[in-house]
PQR file with spaces between the fields and no chain letter, atoms N, CA, C, O and H, PARSE charges and radii, in Angstrom:
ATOM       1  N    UNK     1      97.399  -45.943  -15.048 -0.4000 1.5000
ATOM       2  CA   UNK     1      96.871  -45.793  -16.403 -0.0000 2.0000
ATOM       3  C    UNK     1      97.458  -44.527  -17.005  0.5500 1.7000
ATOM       4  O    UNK     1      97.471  -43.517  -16.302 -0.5500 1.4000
ATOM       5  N    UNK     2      98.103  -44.470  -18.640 -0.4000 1.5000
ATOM       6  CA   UNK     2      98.202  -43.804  -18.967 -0.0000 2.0000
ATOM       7  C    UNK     2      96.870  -42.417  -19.567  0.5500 1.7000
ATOM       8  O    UNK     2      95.925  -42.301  -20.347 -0.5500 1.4000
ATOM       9  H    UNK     2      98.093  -45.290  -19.211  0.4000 1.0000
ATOM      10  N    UNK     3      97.496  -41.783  -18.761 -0.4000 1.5000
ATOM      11  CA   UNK     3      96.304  -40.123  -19.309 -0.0000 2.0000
ATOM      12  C    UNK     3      95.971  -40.072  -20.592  0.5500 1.7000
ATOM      13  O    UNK     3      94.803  -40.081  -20.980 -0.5500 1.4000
ATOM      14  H    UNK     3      98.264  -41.878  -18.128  0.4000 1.0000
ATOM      15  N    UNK     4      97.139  -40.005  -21.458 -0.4000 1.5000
ATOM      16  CA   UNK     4      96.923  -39.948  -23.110 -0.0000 2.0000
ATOM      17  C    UNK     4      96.132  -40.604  -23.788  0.5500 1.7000
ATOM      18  O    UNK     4      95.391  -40.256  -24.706 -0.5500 1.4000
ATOM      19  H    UNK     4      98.088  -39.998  -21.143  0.4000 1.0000
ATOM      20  N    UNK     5      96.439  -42.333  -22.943 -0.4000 1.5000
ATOM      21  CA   UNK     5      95.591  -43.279  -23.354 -0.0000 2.0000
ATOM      22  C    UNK     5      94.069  -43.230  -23.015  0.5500 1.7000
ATOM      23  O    UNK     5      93.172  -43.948  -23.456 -0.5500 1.4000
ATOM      24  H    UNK     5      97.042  -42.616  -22.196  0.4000 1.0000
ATOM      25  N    UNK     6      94.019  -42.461  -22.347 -0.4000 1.5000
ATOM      26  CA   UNK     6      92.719  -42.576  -21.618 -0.0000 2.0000
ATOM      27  C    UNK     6      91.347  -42.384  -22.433  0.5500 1.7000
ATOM      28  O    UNK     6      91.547  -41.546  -23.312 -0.5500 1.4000
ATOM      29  H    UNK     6      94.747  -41.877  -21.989  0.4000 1.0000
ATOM      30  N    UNK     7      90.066  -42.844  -22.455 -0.4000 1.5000
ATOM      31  CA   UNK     7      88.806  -42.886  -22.655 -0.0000 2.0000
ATOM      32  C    UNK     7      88.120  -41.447  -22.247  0.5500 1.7000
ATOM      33  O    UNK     7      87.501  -41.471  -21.183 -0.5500 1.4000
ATOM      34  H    UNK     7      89.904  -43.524  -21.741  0.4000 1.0000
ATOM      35  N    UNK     8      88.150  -40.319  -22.886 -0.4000 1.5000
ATOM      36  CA   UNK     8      87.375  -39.158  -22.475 -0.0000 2.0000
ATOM      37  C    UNK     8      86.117  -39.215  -21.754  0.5500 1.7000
ATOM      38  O    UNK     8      85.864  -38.653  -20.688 -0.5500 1.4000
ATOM      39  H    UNK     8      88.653  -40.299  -23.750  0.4000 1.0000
ATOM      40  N    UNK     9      85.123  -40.179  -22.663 -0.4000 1.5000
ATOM      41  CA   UNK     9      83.944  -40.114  -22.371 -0.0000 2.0000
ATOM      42  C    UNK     9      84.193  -40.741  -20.731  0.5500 1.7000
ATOM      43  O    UNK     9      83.823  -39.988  -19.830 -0.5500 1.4000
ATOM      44  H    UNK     9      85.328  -40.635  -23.529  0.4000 1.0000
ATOM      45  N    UNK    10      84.960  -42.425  -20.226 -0.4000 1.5000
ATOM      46  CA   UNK    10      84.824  -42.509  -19.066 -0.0000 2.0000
ATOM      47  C    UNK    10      85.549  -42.150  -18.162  0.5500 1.7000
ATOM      48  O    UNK    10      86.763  -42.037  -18.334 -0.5500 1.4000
ATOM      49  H    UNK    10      85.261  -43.036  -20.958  0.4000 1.0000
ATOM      50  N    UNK    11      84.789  -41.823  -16.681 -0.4000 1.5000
ATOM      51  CA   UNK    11      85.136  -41.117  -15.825 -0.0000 2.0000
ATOM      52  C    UNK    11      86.123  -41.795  -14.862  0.5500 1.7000
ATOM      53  O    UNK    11      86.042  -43.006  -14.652 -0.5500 1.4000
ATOM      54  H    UNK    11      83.803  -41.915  -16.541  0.4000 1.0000
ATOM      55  N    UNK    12      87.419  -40.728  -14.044 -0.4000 1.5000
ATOM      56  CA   UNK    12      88.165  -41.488  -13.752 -0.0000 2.0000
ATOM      57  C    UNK    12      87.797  -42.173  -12.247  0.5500 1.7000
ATOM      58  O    UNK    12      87.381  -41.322  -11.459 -0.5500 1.4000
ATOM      59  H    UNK    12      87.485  -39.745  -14.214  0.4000 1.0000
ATOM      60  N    UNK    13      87.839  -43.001  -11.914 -0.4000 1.5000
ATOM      61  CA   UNK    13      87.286  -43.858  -10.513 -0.0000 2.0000
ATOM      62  C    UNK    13      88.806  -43.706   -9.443  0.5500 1.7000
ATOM      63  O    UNK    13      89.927  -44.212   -9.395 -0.5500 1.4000
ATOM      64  H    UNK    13      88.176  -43.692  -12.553  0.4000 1.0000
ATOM      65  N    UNK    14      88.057  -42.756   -8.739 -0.4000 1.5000
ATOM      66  CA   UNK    14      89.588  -43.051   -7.423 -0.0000 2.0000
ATOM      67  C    UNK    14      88.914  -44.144   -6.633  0.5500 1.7000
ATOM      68  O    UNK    14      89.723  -44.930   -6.141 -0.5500 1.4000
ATOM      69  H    UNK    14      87.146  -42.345   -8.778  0.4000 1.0000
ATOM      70  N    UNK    15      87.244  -44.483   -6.300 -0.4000 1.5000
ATOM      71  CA   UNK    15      87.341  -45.470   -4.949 -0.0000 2.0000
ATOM      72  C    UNK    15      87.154  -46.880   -4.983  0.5500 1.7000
ATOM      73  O    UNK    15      86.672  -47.652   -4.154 -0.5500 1.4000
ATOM      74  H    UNK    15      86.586  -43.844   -6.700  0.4000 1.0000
ATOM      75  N    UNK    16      87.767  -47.099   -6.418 -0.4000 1.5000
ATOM      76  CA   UNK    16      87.820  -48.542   -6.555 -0.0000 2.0000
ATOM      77  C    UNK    16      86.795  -49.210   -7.869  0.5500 1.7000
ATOM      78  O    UNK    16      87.117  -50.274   -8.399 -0.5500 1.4000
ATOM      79  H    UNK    16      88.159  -46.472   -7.091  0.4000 1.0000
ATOM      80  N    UNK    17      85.952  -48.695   -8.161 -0.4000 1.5000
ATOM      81  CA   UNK    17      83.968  -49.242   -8.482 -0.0000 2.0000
ATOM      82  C    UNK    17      84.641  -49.320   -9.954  0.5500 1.7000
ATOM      83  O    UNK    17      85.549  -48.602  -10.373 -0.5500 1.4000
ATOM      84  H    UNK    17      85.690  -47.831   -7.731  0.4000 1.0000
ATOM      85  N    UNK    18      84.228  -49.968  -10.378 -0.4000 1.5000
ATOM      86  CA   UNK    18      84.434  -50.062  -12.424 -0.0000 2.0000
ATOM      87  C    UNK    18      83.172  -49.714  -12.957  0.5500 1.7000
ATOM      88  O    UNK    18      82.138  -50.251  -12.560 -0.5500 1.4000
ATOM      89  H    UNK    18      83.490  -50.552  -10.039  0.4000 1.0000
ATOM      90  N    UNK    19      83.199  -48.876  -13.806 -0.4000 1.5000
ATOM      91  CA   UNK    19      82.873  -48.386  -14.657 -0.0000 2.0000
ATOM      92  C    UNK    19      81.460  -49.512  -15.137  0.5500 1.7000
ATOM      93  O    UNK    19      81.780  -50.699  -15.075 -0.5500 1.4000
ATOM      94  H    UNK    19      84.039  -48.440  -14.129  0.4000 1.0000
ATOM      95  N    UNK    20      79.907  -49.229  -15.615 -0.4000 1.5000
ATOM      96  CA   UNK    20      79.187  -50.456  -16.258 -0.0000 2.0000
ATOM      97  C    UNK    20      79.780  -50.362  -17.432  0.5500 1.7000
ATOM      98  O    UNK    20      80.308  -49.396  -17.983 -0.5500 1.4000
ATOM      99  H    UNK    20      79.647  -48.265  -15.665  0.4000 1.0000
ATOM     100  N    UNK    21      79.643  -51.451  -17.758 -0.4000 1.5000
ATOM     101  CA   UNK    21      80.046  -51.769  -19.178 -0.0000 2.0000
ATOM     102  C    UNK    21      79.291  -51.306  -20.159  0.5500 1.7000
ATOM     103  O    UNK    21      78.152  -51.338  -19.695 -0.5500 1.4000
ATOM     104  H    UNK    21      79.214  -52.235  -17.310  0.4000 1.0000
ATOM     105  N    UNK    22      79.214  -50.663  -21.845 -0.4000 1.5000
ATOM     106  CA   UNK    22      78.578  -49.747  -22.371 -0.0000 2.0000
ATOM     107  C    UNK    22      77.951  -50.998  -23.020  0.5500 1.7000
ATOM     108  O    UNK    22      77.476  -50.629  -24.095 -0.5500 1.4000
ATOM     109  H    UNK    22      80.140  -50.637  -22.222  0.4000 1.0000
ATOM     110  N    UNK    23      77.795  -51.981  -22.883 -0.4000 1.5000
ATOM     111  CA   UNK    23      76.911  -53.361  -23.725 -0.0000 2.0000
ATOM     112  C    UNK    23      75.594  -53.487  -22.551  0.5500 1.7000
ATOM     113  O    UNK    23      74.406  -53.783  -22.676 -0.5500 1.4000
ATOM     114  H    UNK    23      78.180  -52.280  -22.011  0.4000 1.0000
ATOM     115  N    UNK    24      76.284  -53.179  -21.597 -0.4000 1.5000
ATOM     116  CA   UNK    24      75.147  -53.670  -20.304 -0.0000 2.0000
ATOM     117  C    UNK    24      73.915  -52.208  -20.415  0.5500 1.7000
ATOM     118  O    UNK    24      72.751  -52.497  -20.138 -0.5500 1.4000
ATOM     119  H    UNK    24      77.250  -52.939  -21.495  0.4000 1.0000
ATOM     120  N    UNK    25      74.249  -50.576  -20.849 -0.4000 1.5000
ATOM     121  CA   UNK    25      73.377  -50.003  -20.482 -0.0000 2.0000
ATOM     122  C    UNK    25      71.791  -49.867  -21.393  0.5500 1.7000
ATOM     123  O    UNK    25      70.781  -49.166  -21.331 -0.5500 1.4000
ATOM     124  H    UNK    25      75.195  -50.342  -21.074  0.4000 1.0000
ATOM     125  N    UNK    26      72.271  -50.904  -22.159 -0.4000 1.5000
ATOM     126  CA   UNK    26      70.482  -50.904  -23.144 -0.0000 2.0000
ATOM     127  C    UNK    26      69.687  -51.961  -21.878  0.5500 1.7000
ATOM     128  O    UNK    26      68.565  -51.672  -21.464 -0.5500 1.4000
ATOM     129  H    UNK    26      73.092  -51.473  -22.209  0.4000 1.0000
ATOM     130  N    UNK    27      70.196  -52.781  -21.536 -0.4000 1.5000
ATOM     131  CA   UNK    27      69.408  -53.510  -20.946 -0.0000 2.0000
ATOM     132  C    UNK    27      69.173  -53.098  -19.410  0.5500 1.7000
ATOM     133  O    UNK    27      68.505  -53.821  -18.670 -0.5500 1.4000
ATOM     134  H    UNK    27      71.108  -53.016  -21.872  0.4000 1.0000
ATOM     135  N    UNK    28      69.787  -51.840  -18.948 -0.4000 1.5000
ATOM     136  CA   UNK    28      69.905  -51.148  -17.730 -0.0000 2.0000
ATOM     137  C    UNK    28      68.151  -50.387  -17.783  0.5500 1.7000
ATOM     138  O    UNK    28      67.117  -50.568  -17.138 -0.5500 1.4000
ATOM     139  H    UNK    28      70.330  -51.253  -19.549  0.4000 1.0000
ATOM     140  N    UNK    29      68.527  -49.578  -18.816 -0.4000 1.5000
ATOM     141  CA   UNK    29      67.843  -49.016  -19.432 -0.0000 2.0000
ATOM     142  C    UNK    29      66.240  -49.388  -19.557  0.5500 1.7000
ATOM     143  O    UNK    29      65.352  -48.856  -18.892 -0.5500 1.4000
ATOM     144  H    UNK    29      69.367  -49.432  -19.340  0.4000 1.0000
ATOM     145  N    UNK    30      66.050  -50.486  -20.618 -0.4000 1.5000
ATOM     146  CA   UNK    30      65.049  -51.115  -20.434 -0.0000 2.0000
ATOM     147  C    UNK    30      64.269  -51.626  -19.168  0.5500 1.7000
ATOM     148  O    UNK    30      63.149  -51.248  -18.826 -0.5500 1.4000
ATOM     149  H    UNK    30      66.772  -50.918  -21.158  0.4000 1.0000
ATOM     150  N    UNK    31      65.061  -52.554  -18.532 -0.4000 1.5000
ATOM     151  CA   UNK    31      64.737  -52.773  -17.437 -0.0000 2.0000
ATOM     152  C    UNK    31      63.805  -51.527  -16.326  0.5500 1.7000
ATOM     153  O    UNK    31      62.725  -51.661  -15.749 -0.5500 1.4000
ATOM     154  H    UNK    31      65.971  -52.861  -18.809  0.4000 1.0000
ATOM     155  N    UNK    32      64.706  -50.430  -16.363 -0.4000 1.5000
ATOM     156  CA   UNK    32      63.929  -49.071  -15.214 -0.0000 2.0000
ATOM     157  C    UNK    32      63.430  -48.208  -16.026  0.5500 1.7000
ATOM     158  O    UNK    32      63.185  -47.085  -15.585 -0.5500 1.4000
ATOM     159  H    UNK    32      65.582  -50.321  -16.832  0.4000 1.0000
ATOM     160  N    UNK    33      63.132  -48.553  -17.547 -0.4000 1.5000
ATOM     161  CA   UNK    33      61.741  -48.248  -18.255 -0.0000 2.0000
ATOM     162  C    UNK    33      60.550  -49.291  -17.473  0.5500 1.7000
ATOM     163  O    UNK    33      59.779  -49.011  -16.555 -0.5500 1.4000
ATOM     164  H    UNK    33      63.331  -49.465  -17.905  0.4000 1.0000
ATOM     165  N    UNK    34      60.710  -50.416  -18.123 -0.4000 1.5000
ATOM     166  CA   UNK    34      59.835  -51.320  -17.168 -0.0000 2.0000
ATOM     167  C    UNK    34      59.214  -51.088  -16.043  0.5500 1.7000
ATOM     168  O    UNK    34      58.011  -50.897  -15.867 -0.5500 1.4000
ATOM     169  H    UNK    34      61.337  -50.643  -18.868  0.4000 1.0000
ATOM     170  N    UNK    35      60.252  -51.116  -15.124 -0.4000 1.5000
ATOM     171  CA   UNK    35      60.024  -51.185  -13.427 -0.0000 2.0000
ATOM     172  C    UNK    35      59.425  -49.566  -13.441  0.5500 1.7000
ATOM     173  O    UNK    35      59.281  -49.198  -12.275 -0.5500 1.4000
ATOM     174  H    UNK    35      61.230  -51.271  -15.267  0.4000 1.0000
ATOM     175  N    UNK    36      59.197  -48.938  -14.019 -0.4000 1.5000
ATOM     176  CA   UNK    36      58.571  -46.963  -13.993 -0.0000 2.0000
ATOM     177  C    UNK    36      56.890  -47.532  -14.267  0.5500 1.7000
ATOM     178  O    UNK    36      55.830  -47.546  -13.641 -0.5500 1.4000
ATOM     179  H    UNK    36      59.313  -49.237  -14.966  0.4000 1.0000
ATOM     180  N    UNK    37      57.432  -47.990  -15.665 -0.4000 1.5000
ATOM     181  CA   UNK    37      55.834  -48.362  -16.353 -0.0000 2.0000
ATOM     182  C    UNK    37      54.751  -49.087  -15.296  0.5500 1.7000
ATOM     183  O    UNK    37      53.637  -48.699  -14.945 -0.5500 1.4000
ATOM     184  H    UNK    37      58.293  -47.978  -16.174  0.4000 1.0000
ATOM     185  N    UNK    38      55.523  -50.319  -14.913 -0.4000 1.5000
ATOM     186  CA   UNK    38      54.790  -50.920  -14.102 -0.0000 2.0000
ATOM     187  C    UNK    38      54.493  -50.935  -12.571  0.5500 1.7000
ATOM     188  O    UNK    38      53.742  -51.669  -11.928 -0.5500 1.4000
ATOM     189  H    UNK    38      56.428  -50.635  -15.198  0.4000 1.0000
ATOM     190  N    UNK    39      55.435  -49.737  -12.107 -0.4000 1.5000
ATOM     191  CA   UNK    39      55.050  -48.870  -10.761 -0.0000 2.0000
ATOM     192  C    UNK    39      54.222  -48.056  -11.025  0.5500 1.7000
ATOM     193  O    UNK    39      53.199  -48.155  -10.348 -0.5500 1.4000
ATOM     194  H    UNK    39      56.045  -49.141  -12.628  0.4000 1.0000
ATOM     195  N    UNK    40      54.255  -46.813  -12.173 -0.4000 1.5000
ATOM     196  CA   UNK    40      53.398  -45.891  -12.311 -0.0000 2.0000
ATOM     197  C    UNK    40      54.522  -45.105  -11.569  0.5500 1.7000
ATOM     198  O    UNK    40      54.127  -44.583  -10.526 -0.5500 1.4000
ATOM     199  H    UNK    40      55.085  -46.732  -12.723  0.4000 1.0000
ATOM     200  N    UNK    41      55.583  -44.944  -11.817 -0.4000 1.5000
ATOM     201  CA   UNK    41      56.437  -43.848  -10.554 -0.0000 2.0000
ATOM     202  C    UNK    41      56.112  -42.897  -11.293  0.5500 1.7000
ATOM     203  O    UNK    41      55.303  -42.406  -10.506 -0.5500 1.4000
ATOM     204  H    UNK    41      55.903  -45.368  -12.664  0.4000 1.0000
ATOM     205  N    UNK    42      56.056  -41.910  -12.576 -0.4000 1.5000
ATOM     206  CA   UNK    42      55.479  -40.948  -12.632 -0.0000 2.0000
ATOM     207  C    UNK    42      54.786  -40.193  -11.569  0.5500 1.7000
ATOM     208  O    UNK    42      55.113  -39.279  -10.811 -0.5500 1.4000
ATOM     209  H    UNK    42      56.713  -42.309  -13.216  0.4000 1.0000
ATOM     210  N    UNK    43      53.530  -41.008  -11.808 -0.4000 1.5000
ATOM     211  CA   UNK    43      52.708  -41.093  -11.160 -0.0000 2.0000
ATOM     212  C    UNK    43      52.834  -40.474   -9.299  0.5500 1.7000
ATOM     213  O    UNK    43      52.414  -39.562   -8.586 -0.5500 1.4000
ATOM     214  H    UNK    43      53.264  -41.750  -12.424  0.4000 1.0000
ATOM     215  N    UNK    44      53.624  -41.583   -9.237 -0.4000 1.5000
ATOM     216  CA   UNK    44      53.917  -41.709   -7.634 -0.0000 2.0000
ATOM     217  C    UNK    44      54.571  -40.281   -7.460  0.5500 1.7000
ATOM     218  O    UNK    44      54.429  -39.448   -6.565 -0.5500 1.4000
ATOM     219  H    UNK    44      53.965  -42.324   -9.817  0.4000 1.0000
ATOM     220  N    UNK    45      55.355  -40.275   -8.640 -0.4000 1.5000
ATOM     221  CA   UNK    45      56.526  -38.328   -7.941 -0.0000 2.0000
ATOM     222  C    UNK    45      55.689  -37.507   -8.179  0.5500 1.7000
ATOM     223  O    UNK    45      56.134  -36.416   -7.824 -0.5500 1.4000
ATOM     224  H    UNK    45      55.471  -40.952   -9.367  0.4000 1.0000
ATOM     225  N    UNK    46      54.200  -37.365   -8.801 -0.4000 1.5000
ATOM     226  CA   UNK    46      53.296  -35.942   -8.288 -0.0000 2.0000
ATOM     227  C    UNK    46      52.498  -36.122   -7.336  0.5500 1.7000
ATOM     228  O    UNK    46      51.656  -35.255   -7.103 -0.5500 1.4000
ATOM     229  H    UNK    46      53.838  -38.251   -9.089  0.4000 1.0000
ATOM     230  N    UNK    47      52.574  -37.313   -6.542 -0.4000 1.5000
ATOM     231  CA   UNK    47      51.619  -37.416   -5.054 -0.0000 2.0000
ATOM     232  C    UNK    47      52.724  -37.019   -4.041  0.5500 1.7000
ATOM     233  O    UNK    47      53.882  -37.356   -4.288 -0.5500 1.4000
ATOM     234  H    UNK    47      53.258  -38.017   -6.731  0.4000 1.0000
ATOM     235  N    UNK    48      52.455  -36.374   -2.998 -0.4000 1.5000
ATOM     236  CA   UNK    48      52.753  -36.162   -1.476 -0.0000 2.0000
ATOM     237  C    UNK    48      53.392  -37.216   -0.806  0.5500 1.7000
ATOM     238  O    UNK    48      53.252  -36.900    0.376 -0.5500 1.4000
ATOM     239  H    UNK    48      51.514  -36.100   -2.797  0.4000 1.0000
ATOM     240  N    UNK    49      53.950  -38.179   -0.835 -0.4000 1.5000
ATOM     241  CA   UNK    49      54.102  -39.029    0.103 -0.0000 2.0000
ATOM     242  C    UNK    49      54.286  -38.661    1.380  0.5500 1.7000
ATOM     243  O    UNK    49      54.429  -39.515    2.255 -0.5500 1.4000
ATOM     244  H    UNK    49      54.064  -38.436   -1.795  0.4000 1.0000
């Protein structure tokens, strides 16, 4: 890949992994809003486990 050409914001990957796609992170997002809300993990990270 050309350097010049390159995307600032994304980071460069030496071990292979691609990048998420920037359409996929609203619904990333949402989703482990959800899964927080409906664990209560707040919650859970000021108890002792």
């Amino acid at each position: 890949m050309d350097q010049r050409n390159r995307d600032p914001r994304k980071p460069i990957l030496s071990d292979g992994d691609k990048p998420i796609p920037e359409d996929i992170y609203p619904v990333i997002d949402t989703d482990l809003a959800r899964d927080n809300l409906e664990n209560n993990i707040p919650a859970a990270d000021l108890e002792d486990l």
